[in-house]
TIVEXMI-179385 format. One record per residue (C-alpha): chain; y negated, x negated, z; residue in one letter. Coordinates in Angstrom, 3 decimals. Each point is the difference from the previous one (the first is absolute). Layout:
N
- mol/c2/c1/c3/type
- A/Y/X/Z/A
...
This chain:
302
- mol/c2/c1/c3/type
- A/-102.120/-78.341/101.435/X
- A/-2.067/-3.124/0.741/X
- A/-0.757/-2.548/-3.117/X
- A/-1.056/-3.115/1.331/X
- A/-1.418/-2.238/-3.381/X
- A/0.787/-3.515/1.127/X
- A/-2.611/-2.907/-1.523/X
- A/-0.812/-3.592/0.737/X
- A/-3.320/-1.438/-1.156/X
- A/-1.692/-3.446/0.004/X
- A/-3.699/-0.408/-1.389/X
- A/0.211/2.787/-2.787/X
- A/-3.396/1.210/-0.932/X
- A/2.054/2.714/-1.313/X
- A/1.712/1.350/3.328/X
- A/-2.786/3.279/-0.006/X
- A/1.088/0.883/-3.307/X
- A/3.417/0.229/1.277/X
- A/-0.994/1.984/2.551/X
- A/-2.305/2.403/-1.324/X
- A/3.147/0.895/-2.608/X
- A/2.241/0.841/2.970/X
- A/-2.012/2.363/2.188/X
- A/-0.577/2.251/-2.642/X
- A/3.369/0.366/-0.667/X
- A/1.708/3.525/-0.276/X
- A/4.161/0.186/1.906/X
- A/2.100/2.702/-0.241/X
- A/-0.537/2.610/2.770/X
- A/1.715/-1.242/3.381/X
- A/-0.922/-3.455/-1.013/X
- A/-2.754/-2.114/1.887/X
- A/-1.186/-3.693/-0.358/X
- A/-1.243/-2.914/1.959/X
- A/-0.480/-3.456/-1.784/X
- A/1.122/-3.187/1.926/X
- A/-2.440/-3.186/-1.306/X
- A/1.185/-3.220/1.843/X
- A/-2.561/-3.137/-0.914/X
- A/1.358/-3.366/-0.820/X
- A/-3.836/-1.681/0.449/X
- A/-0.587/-0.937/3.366/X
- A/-3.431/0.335/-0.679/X
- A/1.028/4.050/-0.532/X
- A/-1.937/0.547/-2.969/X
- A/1.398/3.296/-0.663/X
- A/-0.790/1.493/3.772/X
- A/-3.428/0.906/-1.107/X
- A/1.423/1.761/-3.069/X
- A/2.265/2.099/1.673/X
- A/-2.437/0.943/3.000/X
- A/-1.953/1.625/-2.989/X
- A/2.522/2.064/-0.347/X
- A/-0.192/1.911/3.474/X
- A/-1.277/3.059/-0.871/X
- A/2.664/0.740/-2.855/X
- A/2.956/2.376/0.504/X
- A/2.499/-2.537/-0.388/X
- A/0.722/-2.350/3.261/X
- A/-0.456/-3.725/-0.902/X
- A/1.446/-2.190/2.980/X
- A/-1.025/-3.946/-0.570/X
- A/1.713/-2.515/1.136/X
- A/0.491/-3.845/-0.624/X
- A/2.289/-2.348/-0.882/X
- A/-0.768/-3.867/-0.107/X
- A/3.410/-1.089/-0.906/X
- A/0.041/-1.986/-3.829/X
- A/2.645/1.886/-0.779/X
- A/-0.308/3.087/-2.120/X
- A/3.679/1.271/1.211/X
- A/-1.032/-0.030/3.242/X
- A/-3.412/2.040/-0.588/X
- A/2.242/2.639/-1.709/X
- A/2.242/-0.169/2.703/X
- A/-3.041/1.353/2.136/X
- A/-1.469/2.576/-1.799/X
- A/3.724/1.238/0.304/X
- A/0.100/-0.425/3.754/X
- A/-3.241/2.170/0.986/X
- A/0.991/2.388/-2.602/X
- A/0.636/3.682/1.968/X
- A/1.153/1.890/-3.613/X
- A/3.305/1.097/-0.722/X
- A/-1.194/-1.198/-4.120/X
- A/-1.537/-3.237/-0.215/X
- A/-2.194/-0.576/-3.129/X
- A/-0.512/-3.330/-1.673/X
- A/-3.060/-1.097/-1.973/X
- A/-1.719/-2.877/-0.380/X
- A/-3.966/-0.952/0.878/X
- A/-0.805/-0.599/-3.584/X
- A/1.356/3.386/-1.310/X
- A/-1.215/3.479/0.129/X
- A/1.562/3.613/-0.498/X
- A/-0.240/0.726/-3.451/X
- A/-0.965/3.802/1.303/X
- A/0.535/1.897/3.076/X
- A/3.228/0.976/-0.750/X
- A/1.737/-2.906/0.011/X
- A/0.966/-0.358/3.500/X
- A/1.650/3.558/-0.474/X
- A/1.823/-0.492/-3.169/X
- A/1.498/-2.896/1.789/X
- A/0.915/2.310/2.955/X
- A/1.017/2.843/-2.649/X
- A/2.641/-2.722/-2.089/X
- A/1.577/-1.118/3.843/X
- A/0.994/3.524/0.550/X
- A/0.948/0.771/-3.556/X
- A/2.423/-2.989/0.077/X
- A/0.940/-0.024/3.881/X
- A/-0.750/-3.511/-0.887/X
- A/-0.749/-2.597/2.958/X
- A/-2.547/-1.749/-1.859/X
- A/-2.365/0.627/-3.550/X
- A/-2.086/-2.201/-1.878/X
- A/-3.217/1.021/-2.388/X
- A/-1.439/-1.289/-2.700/X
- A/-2.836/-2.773/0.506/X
- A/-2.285/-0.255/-3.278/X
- A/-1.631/-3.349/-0.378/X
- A/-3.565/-0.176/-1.026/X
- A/-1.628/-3.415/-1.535/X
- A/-3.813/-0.821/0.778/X
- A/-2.412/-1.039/-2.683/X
- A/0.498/-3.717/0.717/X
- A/3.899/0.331/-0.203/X
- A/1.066/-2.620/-3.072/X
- A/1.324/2.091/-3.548/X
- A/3.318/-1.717/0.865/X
- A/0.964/1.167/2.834/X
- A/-1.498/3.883/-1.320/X
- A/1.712/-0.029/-2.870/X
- A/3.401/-1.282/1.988/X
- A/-0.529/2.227/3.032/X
- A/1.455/-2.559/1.836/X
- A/-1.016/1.668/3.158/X
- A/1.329/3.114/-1.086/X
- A/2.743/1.839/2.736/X
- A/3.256/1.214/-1.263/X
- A/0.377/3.803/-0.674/X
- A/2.693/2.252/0.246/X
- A/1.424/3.343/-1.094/X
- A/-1.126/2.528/2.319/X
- A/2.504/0.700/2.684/X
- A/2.303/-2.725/-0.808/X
- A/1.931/-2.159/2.645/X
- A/-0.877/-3.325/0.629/X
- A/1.464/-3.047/1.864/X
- A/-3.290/-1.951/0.819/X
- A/-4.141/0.817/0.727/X
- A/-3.159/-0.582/1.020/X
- A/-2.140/0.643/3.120/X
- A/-2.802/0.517/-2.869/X
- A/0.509/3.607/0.064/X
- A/2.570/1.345/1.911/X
- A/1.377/2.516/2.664/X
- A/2.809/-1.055/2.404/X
- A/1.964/2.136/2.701/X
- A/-0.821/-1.301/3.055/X
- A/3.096/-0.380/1.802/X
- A/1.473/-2.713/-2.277/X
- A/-2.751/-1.912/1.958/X
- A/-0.012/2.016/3.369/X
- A/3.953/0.598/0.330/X
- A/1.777/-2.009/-2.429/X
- A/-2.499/-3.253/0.708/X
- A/-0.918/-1.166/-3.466/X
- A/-2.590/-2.048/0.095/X
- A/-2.116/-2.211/-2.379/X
- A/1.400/-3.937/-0.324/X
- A/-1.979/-2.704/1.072/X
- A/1.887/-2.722/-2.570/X
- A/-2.798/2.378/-2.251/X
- A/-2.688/-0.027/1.760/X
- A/-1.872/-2.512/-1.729/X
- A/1.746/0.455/-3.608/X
- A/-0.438/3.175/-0.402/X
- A/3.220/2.258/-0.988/X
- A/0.685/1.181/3.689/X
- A/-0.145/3.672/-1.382/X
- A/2.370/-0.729/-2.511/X
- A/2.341/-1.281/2.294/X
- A/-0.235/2.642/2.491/X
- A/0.375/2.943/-2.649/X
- A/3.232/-1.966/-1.354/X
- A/1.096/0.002/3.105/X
- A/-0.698/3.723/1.033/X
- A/2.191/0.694/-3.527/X
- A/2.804/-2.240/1.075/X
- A/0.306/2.031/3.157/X
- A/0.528/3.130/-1.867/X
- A/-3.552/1.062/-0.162/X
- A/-1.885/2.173/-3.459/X
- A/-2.324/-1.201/-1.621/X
- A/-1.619/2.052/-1.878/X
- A/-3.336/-0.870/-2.923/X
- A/-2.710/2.492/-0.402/X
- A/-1.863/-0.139/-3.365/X
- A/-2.827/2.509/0.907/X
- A/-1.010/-1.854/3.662/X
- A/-2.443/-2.282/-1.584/X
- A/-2.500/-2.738/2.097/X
- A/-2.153/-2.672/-2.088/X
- A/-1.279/-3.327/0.205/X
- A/-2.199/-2.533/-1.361/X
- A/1.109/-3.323/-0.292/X
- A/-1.941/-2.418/2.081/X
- A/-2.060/-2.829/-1.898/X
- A/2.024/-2.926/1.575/X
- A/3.147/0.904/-1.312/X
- A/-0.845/0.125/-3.410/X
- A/1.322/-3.322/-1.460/X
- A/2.906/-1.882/-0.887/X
- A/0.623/-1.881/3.069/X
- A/0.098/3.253/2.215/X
- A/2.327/2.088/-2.227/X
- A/2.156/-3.092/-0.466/X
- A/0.355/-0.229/3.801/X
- A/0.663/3.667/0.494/X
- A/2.676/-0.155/-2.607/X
- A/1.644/-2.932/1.356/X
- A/0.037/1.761/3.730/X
- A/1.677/3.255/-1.661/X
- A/2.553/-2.128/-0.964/X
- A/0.332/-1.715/3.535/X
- A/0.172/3.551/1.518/X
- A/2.748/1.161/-2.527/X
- A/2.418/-2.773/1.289/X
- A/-0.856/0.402/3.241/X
- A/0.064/4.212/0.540/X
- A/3.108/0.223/-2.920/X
- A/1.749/-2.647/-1.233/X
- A/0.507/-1.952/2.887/X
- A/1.516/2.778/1.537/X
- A/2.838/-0.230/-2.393/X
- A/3.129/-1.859/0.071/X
- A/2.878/-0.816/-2.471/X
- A/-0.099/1.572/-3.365/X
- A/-3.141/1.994/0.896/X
- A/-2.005/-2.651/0.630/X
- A/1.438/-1.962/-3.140/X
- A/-0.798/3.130/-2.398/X
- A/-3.089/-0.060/1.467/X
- A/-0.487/-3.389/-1.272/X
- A/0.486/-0.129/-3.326/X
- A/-1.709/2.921/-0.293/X
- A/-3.084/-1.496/1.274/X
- A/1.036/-3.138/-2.293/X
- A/0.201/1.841/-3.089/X
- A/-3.501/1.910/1.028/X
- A/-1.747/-3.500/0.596/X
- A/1.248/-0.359/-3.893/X
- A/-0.557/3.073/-1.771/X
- A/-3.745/-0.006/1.444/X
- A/-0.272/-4.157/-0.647/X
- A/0.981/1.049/-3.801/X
- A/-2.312/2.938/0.164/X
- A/-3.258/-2.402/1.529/X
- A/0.490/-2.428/-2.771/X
- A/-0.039/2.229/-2.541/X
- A/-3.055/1.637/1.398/X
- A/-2.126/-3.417/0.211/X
- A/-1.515/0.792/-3.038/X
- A/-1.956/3.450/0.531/X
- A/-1.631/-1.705/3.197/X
- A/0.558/1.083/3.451/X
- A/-0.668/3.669/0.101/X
- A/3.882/-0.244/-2.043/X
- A/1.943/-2.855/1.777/X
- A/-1.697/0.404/3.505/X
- A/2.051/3.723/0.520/X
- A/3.544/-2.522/-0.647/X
- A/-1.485/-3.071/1.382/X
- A/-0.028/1.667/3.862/X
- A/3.735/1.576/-0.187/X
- A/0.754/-3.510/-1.478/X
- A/-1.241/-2.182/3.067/X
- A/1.118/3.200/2.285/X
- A/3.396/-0.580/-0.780/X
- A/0.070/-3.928/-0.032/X
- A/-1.310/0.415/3.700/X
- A/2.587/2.586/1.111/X
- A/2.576/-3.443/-1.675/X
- A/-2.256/-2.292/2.275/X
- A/0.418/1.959/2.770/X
- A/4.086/0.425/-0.460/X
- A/-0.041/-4.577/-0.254/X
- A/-2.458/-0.735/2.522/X
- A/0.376/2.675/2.791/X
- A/-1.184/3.418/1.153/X
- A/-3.537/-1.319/0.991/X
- A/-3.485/1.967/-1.176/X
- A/-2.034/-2.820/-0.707/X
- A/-2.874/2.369/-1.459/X
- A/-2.364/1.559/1.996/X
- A/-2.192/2.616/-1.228/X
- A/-1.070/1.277/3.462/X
- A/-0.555/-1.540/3.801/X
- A/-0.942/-3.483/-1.719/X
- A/-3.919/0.255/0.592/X
């Protein structure tokens, strides 16, 4: 059975690294891989770094994308994708070992699930502020080993194929320039009756790049979670559901306003971790008064 591991890229110095932790990985015997990089530079940065990869055992097929709209580049790597698996990870990441790919594999069987998510462990550089450290407020959300779960991330992941091939689920451009479009599409996949399934031991990493490590950044990427939560869930509700929903988010927006202000005082590695599910949830509010519009980009806007 053919994996294909499905990846967009754009200028990441980091795009070898990535690569050099997925042709050394290990699959279960009648397994075999091919990785699928499409380029969002039109300047195709990352052909050079893939031609370097010729002479490996692993097949990487290039291809490019000019489209500002991340949705549609992952709608590509999907579409020249030949596996019956397709593998998700993203060109800042790397395999934690070589056996991640086939613990990932391993879980899907294990579950009969149609789609599992691993574990992403966040690394900070030297320059990263004690703050945001000590508030891991880049930190992904874990999960019991082998639990279900209604939502995920491209980040690390492992789909089968014909939700995309047969059943036509594809990536949402309304996303493709907030960011979230995995989210969606995952919700949806559950929705239609699909598992989802998280695997504790399938571990990639990443390092948190330099220009995203201040205030103004994580304050945007808060406020667009909550953009993507209306649009993806609540939205989607009518009647009592989507009133519940409400004043749940309502009494969130005060439990964590109560919890910030108390906070204030032991500086911002305290009140920063309350501060972001604070403005999250006013914007998921904003969202429900002023329309289902994404007004933040964090991609396609350069």
């Amino acid at each position: 059975m053919l994996v294909s591991i499905c990846m967009c890229t754009y200028k990441r110095d980091t795009l070898i690294k990535t690569l050099q932790s997925i042709v050394t990985q290990k699959l279960p015997e009648g397994y075999s891989l091919e990785v699928v990089v499409v380029d969002n530079d039109v300047e195709e940065s990352g052909r050079g770094v893939c031609e370097n990869f010729k002479s490996a055992t692993v097949p990487i097929r290039y291809f490019t994308n000019s489209i500002r709209n991340l949705s549609e580049v992952r709608n590509s790597t999907m579409e020249n994708a030949k596996g019956d698996l397709l593998a998700f990870i993203d060109d800042d990441e790397w395999a934690g070992d070589d056996q991640w790919l086939g613990r990932l594999i391993e879980t899907l069987d294990q579950h009969q699930a149609d789609v599992v998510f691993g574990r992403v462990i966040v690394h900070y550089p030297e320059s990263a502020p004690g703050w945001i450290v000590a508030g891991d407020l880049f930190g992904k959300d874990s999960h019991p080993h082998g639990s279900r779960q209604k939502k995920g991330a491209t980040s690390n992941a492992l789909l089968k194929a014909h939700w995309f091939k047969e059943k036509g689920f594809k990536f949402d451009p309304f996303f493709g320039k907030s960011g979230g479009e995995d989210t969606d599409l995952f919700h949806r996949i559950y929705k239609a009756g699909g598992k989802l399934i998280y695997d504790a031991h399938a571990v990639v990493e990443e390092t948190v790049e330099e220009d995203r490590l201040n205030l103004e950044y994580i304050k945007k990427q808060n406020k667009r979670i909550g953009q993507t939560h209306y649009s993806y869930l609540w939205s989607k509700q009518s009647g009592f559901a989507y009133l519940k929903t409400g004043l749940f988010v309502l009494a969130q927006i005060a439990g964590y306003g109560v919890l910030t202000l108390l906070s204030l005082p032991l500086g911002k590695k305290k009140y920063l971790r309350w501060y972001v599910l604070f403005i999250r949830n006013i914007e998921k509010i904003k969202t429900a008064m002023l329309g289902n519009k994404n007004t933040v980009e964090l991609y396609g806007n350069k």
